[in-house]
NUTITI-859639 format. One record per residue: z, y negated, x of N, C-alpha, C, O in turn; residue in three letters. Coordinates in steps of 0.001 Angstrom, whole numbers, plus 500000, padded with zeros to 6 digits. Last residue first. Example, Ala and Ser with C-alpha at 12.3 -4.5 7.8 and 13.67 -1.06 7.14 Angstrom:
<pts>
507080502250512850507140501060513670507870499970512900508039498862513409SER507800505690513190507800504500512300507800503300513200508465503319514236ALA
</pts>
This chain:
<pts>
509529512668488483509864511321487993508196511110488294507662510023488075UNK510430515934488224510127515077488874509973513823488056510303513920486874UNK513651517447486847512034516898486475511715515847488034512551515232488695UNK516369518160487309515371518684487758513521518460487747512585519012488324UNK517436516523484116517924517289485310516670517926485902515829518274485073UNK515793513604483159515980514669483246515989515732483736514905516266483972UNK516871510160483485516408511512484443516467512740483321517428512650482557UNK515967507530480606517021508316481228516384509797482492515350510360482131UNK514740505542480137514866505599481205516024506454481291516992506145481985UNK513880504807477457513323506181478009513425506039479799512517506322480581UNK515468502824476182516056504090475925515077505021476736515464506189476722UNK516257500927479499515703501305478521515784502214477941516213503106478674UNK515488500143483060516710500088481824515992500084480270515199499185479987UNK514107501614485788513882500519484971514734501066483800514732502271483548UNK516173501595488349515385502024487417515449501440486442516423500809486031UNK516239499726491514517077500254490303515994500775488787515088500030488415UNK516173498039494564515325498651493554516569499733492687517517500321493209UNK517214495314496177517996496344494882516976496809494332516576496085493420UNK516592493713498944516506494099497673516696495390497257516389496406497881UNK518518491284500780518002492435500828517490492420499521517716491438498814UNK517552488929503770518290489228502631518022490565502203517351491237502986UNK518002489807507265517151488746506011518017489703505178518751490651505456UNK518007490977510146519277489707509589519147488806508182519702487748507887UNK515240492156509405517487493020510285518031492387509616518581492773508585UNK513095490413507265513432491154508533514838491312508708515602490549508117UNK513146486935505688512389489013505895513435489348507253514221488669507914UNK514697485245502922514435485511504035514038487165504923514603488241504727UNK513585483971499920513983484853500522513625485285502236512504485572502656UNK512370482004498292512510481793500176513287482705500447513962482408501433UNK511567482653495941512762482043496092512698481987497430513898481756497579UNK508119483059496585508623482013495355510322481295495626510565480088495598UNK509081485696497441508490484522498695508250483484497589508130482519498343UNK509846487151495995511036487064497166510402485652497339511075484622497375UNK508065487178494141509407486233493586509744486179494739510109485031494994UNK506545488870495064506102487425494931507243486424494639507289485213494855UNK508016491153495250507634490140496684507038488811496069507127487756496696UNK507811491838492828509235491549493116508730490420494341508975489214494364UNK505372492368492244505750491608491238507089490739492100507330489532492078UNK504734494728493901503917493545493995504224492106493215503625491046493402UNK506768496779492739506685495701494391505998495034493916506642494338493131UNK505463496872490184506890496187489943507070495890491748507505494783492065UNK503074498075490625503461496668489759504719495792490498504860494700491047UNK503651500082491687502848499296492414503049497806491713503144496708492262UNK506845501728491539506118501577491167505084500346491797505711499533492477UNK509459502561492856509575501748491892507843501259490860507798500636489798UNK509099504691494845510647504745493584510019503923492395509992504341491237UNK506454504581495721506688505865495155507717505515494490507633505889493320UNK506655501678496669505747502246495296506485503417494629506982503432493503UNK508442502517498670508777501376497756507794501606496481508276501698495352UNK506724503892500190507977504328499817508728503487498490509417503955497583UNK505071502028500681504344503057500133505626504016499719505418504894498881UNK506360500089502437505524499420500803505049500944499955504728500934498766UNK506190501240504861507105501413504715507369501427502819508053502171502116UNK504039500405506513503832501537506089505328501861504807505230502767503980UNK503522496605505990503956497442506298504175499111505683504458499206504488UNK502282494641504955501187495968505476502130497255506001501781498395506305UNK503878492549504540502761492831503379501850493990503641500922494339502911UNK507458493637506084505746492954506057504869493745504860504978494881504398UNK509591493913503369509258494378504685507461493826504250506729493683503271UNK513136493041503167512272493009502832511069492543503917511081491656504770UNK515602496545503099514831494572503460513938494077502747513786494553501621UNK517222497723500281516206497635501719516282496233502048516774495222501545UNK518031500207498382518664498871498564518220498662500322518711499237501293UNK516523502168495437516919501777496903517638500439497573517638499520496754UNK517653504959493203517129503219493698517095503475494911517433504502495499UNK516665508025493009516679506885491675516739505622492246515813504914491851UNK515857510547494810516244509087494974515819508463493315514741508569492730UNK514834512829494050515913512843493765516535511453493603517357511109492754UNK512263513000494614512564513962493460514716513635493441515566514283492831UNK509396510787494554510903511609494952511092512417494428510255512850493637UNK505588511085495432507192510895494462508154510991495281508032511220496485UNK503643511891497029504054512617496798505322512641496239506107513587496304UNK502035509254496316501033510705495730502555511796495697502761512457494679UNK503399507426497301503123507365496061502519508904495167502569509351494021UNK505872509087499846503954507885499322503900508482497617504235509519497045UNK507176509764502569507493509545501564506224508418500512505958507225500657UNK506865512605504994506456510436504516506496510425502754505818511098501977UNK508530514166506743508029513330505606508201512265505528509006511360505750UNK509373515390509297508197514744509396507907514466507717506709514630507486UNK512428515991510436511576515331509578510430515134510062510319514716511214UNK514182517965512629513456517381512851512531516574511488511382516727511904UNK517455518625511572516616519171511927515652517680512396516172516569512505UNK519692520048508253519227519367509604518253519962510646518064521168510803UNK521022520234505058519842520571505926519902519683506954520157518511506676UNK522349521264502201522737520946503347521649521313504440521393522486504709UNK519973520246499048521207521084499794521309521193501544520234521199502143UNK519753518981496115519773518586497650520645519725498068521726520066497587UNK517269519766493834518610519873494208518550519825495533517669520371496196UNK514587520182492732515380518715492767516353519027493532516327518116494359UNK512853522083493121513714522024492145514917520933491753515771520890490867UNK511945522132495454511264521812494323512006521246493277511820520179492693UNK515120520324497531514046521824497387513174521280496100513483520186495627UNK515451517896500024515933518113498412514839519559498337513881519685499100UNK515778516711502448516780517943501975516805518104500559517814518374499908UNK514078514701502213513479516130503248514506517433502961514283518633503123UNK515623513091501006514036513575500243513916514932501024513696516027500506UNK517291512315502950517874513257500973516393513936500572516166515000499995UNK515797510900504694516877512060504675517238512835503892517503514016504117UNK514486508759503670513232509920504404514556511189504415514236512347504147UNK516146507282501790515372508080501158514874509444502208514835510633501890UNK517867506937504440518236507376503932517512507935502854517883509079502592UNK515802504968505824516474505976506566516675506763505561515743507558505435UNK515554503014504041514155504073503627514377505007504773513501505847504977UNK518629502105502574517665501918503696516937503151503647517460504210503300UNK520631503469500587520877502425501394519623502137502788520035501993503939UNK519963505212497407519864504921499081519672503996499268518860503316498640UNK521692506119494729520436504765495453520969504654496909522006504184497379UNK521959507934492039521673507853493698520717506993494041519502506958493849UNK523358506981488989522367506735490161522619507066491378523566506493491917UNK524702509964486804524680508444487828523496508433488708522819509386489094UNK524930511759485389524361510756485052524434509382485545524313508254485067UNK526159514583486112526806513514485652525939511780485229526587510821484809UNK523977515094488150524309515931487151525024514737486246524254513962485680UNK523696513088490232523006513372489090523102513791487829522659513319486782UNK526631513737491639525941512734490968525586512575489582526152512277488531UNK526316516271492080526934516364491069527180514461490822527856514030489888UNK524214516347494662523905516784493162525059516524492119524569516589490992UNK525842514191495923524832513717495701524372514458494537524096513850493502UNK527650516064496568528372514829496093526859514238495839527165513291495113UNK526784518051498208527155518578496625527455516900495656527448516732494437UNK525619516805500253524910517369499013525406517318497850524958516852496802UNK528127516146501220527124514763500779526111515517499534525872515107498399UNK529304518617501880529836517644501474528868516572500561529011516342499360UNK526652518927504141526935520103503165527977519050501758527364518787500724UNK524961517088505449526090517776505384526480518351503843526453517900502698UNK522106516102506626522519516140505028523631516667505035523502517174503920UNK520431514856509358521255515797509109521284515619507587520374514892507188UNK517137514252511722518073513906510448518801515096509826518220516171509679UNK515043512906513860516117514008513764516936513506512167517149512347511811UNK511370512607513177512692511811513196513780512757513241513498513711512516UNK508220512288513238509275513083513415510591512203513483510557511053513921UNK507001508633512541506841510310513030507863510736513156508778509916513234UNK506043506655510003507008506971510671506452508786511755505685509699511448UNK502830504712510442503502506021509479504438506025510020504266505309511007UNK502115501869512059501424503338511180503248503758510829504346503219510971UNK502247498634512148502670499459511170502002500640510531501536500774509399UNK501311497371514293500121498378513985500891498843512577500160499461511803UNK503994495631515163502298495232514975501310496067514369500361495464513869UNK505744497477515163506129495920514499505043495512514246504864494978513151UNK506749500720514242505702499702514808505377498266514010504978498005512875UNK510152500771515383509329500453514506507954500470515013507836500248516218UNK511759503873517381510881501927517431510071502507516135509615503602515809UNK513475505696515016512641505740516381512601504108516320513166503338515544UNK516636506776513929515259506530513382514628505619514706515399504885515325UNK518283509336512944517849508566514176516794508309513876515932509130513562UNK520092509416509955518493509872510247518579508797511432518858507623511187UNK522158511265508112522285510950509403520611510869509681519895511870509663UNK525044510310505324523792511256506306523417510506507520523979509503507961UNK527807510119503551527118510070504454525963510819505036526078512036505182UNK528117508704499874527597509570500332526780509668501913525570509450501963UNK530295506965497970529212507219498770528928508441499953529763508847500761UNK530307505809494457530718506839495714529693506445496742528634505842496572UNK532196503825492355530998503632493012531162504576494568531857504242495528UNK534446502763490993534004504019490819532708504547491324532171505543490839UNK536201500278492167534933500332490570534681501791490568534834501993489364UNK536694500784494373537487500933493509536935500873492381537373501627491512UNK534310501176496002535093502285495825536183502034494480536452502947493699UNK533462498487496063533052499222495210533118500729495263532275501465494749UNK536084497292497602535711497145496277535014497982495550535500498393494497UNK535205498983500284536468498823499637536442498699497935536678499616497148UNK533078497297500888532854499355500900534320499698500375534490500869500036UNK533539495024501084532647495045500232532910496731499653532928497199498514UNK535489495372503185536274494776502022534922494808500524535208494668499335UNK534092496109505430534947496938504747535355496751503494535581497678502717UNK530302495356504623531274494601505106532834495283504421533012495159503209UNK527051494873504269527996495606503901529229495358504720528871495065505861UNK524433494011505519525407493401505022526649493994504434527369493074504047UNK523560496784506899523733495558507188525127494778507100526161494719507765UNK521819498661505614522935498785505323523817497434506166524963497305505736UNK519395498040506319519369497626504922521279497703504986521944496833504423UNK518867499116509032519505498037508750519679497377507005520098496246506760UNK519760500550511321519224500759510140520055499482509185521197499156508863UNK518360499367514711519557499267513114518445499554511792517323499214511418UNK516789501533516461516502500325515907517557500375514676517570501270513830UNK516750503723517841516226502654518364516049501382518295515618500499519036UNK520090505507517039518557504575516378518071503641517349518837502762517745UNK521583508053518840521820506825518158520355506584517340519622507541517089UNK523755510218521056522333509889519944522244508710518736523018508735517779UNK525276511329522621524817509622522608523404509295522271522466508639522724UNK526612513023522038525072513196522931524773511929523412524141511593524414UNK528839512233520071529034512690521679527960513196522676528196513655523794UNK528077509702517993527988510636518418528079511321519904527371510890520814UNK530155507269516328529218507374517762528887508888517563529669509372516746UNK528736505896512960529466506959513962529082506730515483528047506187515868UNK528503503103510536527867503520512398528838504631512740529987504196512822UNK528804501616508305529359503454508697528709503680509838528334504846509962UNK528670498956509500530045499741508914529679501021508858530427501725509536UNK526307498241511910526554498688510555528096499068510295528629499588511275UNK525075496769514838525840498246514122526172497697513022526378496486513094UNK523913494221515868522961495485515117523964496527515256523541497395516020UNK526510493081516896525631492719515587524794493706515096524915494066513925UNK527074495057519037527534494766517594527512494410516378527989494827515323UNK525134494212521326525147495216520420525765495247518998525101495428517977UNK524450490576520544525321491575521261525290493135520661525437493227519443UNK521424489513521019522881489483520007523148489983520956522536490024522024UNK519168486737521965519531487904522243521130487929521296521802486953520962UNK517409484556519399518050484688520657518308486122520745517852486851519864UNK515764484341517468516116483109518216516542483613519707516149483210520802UNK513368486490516149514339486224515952515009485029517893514609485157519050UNK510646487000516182510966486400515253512366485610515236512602484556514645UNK510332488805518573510075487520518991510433486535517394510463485313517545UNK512919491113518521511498491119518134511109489564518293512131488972517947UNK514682493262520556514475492256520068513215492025519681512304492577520299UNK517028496308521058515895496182520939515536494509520297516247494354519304UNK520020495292523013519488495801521787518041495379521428517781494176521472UNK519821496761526137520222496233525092519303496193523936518224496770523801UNK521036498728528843520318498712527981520649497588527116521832497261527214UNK522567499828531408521754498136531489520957497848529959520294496815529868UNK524478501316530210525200500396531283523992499149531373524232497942531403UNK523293503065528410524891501899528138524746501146528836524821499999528396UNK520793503351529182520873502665528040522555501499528155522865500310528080UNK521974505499530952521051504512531477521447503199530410522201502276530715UNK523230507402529684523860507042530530523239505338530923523904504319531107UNK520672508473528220521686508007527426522821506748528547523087505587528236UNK519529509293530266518857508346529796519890507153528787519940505932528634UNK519626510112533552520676510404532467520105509066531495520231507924531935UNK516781510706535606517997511098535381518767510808533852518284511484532945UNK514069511554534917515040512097536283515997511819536064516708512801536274UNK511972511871531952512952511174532668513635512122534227513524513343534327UNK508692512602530808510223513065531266510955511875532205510384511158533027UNK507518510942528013507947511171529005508740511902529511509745512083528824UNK505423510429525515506175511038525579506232511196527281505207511519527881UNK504588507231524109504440508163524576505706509210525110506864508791525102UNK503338504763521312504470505617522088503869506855522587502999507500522002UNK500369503722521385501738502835521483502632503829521906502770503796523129UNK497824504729521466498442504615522940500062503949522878500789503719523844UNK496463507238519909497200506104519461498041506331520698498675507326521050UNK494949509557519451494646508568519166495432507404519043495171506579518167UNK498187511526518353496875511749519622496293510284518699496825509889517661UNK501420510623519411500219510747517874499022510895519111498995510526520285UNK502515510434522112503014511132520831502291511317519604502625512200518814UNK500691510951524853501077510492523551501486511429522558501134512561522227UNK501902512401527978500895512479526506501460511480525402502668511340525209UNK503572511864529868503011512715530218501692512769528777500600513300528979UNK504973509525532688504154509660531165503678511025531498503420511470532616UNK508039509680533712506823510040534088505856510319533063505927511428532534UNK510733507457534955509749508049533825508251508492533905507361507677534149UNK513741507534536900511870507320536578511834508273535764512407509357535657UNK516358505503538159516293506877536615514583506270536578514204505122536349UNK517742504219540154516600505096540083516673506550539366516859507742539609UNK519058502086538330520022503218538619519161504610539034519459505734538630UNK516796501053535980517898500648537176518114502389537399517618503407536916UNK513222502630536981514359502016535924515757501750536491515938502266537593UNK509992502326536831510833502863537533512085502038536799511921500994536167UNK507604505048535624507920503633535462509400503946536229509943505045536344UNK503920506515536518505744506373536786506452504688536468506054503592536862UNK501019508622535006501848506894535436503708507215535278504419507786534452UNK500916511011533797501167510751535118501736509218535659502609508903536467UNK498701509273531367499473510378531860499224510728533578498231510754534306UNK498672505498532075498411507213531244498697508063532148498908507880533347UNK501058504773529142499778505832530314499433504991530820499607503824530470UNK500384502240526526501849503019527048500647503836527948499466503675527641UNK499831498825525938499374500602525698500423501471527042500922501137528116UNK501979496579524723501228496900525918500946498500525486501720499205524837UNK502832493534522275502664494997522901501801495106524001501029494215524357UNK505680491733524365504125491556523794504082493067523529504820493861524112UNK509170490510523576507806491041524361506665491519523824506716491742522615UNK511899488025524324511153488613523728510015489256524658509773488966525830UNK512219485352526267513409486633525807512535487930524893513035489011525205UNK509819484550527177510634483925525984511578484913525794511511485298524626UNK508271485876528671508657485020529154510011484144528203510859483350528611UNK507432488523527375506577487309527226506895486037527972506048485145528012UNK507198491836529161508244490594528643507252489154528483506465488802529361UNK505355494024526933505375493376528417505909492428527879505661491971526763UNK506635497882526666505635496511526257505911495150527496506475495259528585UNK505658501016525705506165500022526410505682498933526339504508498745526023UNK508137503155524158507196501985523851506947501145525235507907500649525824UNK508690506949524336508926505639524872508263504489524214507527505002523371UNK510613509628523919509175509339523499509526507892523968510729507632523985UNK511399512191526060511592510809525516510398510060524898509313509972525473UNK512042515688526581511543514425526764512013513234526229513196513259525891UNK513431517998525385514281517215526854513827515506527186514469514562527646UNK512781519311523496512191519644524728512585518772525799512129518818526941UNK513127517818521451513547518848521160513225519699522767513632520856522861UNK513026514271522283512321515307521903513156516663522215513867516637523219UNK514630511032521491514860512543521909513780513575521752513676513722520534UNK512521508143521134513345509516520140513087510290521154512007510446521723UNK512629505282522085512984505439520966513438506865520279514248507001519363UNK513245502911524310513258504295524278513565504612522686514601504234522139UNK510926500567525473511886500560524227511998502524523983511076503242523597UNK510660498391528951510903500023527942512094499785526818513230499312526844UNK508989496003529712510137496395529004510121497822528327509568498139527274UNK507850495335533101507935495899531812508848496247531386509717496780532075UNK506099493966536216507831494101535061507425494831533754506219494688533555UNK503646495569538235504052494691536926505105495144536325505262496298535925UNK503427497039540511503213495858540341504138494887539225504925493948539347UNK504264500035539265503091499584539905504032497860540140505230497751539877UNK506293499064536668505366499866536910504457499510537804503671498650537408UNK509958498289535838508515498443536345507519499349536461507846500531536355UNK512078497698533328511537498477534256510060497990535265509302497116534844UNK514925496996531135513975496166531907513243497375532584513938498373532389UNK515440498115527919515757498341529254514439498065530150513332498595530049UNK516118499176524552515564498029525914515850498103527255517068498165527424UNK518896500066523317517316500849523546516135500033524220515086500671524299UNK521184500808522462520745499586523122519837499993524099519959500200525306UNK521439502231519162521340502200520527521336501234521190521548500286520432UNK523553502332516558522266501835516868522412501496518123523251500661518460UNK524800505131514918524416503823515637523695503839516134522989504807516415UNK524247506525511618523596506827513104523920504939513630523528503911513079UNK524598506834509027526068506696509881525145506598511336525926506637512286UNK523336505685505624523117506193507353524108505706508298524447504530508429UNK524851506201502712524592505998503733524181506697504619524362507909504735UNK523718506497499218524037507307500146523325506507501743522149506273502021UNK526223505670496431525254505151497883525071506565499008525924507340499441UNK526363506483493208526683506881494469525485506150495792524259506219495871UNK527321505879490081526175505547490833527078506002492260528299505862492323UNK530252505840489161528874507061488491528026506947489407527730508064489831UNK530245502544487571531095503790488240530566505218487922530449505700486796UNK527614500480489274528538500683487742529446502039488316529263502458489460UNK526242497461490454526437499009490609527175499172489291527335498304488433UNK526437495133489499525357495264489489525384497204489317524842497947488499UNK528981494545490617528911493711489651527760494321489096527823494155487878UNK529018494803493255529286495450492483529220495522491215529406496603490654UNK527056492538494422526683493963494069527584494835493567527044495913493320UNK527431490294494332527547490443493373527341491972493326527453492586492266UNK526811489569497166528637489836496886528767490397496076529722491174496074UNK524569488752497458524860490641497916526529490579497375527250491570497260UNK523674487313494492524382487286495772524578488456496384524809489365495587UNK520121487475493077521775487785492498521980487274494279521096486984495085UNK517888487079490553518025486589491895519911486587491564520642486151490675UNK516228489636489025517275489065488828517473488419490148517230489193491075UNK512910491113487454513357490652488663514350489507488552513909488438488131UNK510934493390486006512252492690485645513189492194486995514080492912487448UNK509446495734486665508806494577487062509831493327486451509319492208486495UNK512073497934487288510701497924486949510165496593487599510349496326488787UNK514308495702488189514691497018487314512752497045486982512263496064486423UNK515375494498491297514317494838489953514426495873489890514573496792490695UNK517268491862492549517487492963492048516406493236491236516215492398490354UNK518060490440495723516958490299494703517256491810494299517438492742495082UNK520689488820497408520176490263496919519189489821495726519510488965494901UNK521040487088500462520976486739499003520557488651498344520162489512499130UNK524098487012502003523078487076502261522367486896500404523042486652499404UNK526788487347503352526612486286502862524635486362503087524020485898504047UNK528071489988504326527673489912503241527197488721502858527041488799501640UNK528799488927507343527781489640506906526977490075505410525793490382505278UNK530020485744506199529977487014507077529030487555506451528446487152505445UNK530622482003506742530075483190506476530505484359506717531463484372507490UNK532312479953506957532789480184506347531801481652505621532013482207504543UNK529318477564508707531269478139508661531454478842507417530708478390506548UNK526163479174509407527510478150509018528588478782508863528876479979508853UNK525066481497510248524106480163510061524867479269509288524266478562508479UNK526183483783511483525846483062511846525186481139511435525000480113512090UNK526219485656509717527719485003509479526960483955510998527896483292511445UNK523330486670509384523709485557508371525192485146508397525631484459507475UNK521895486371512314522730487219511763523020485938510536522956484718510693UNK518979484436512759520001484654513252521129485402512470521353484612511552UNK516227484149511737516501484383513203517108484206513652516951483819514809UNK514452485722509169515815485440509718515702485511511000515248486498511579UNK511398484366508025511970485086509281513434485062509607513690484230510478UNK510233482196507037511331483008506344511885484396506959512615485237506435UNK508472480868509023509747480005508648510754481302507234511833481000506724UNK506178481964508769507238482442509911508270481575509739509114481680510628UNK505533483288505371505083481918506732506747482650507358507710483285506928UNK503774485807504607504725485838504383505249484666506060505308484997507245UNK501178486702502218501287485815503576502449485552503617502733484893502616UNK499613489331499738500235488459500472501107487737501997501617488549502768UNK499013491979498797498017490282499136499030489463499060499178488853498002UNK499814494918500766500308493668500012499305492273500015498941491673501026UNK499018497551500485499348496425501279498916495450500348498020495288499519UNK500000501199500848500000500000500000500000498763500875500743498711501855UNK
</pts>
């Protein structure tokens, strides 16, 4: 799906929102809510207000790496963005070239055999791309400790939209886990963002559950926006049952970031029912092939080409995105990590009720 529309570089968040005056925090952002093509301009504060008791979130607990790291090659500086573990020891990589502005350009990654060299002489040795036809990420072996590498000189991946460098902290989330591999996201999952203890507090006490999973999710492609590839992602056994007896009961499951649809979707069977699965993903979630379990979502809001619009069709329909983005960019809703978010929610009506096990 792509969008006819132009989204001006003045609605670019380009600074955390407890950043942009006194008396902010992370929840101080705006929430656009659509039920179908029915579009409400609300506060993220208001979201409980919006949820009801019955509806369950299901979060992404994966932190978020500090996946940048200065290097060379030959001659020329370059920035490595390490983005996913391969099941085989490798690293799939981005590499791109520093612009001079804190920020960096893309650059074609190889070719195979090319060595990049990294602090703490940790080298990377290209060996193939990760998608055939397509030079942006490649797959490398490393020499030494990559995870190790990351802590000590790594930081957090940056995109030229945004003003300055953060501190890791800003890109972690409230349910961020560490994990003891030191497996993380290349990139904040970030719909879950604004969320804030005293927010994950409140709408526990309304009757509003949530539900943890786990999807390491790779570098974006910020410029070419293709498809997601392989991704590691867990479902714990716990989250299932708390996700089917959701449903059952007649509440919404609305995932917290299109992390969390690609996670529940890959653990749901024909038959709708989620059950405890981990592993490697390769679904793409598109209009042709539905959900079968996700009822909302609660996201950013993402470029007019981005691959991501085709996940957003499949919950909510082609109308009702194409309807909602015009309002985002009508109210100045702000895009991108540190921008506001939107509430997809099913459309309200007597024939909006699920029936157990039907596809939608």
């Amino acid at each position: 799906m792509t969008l006819a529309l132009r989204v001006p570089q003045e609605l670019s968040a380009r600074v955390p929102a407890e950043q942009r005056g006194p008396g902010r925090d992370r929840s101080s952002v705006r929430l656009l809510v659509s039920h179908g093509t029915e579009v409400a301009h609300r506060r993220f504060a208001e979201l409980p207000d919006v949820l009801r008791a019955g509806d369950l979130l299901v979060v992404n607990t994966s932190p978020t790496l500090a996946a940048a790291v200065d290097g060379t090659t030959g001659d020329a500086r370059v920035v490595v963005h390490v983005s996913t573990r391969g099941d085989d020891g490798r690293w799939a990589v981005e590499m791109r070239d520093p612009d001079g502005r804190g920020t960096t350009r893309p650059r074609p990654g190889g070719p195979a055999g090319s060595v990049v060299s990294l602090p703490g002489c940790v080298l990377l040795v290209h060996e193939e791309p990760v998608e055939a036809g397509s030079e942006r990420l490649w797959w490398v072996r490393a020499t030494g400790d990559v995870p190790a590498l990351l802590r000590r000189h790594g930081r957090p991946i940056r995109y030229a939209y945004t003003e300055r460098d953060q501190p890791l902290s800003a890109y972690q989330t409230v349910f961020a886990l560490p994990y003891a591999d030191g497996a993380g996201s290349a990139e904040m999952p970030s719909a879950a963002r604004p969320f804030t203890e005293a927010m994950v507090a409140g709408l526990v006490s309304r009757g509003v559950q949530f539900a943890p999973i786990t999807l390491h999710t790779g570098v974006a492609s910020a410029e070419a926006h293709e498809p997601p590839y392989a991704e590691w992602y867990e479902v714990p056994e716990p989250s299932a049952r708390l996700i089917n007896a959701a449903r059952a009961g007649g509440g919404r499951v609305v995932a917290v970031g299109t992390t969390a649809v690609r996670a529940v979707e890959s653990a749901a069977g024909d038959d709708g029912v989620v059950r405890a699965a981990r592993g490697r993903t390769e679904l793409v979630v598109t209009p042709e092939r539905g959900v079968r379990v996700v009822d909302g979502l609660l996201t950013g809001l993402h470029e007019p080409a981005a691959s991501h619009l085709l996940m957003l069709e499949a919950i909510a329909g082609r109308a009702a995105v194409s309807r909602t983005y015009e309002e985002a960019l009508r109210g100045l809703y702000l895009w991108h990590e540190f921008g506001d978010v939107h509430l997809i929610l099913p459309k309200e009506g007597p024939h909006a009720a699920r029936c157990s096990g039907n596809y939608r």
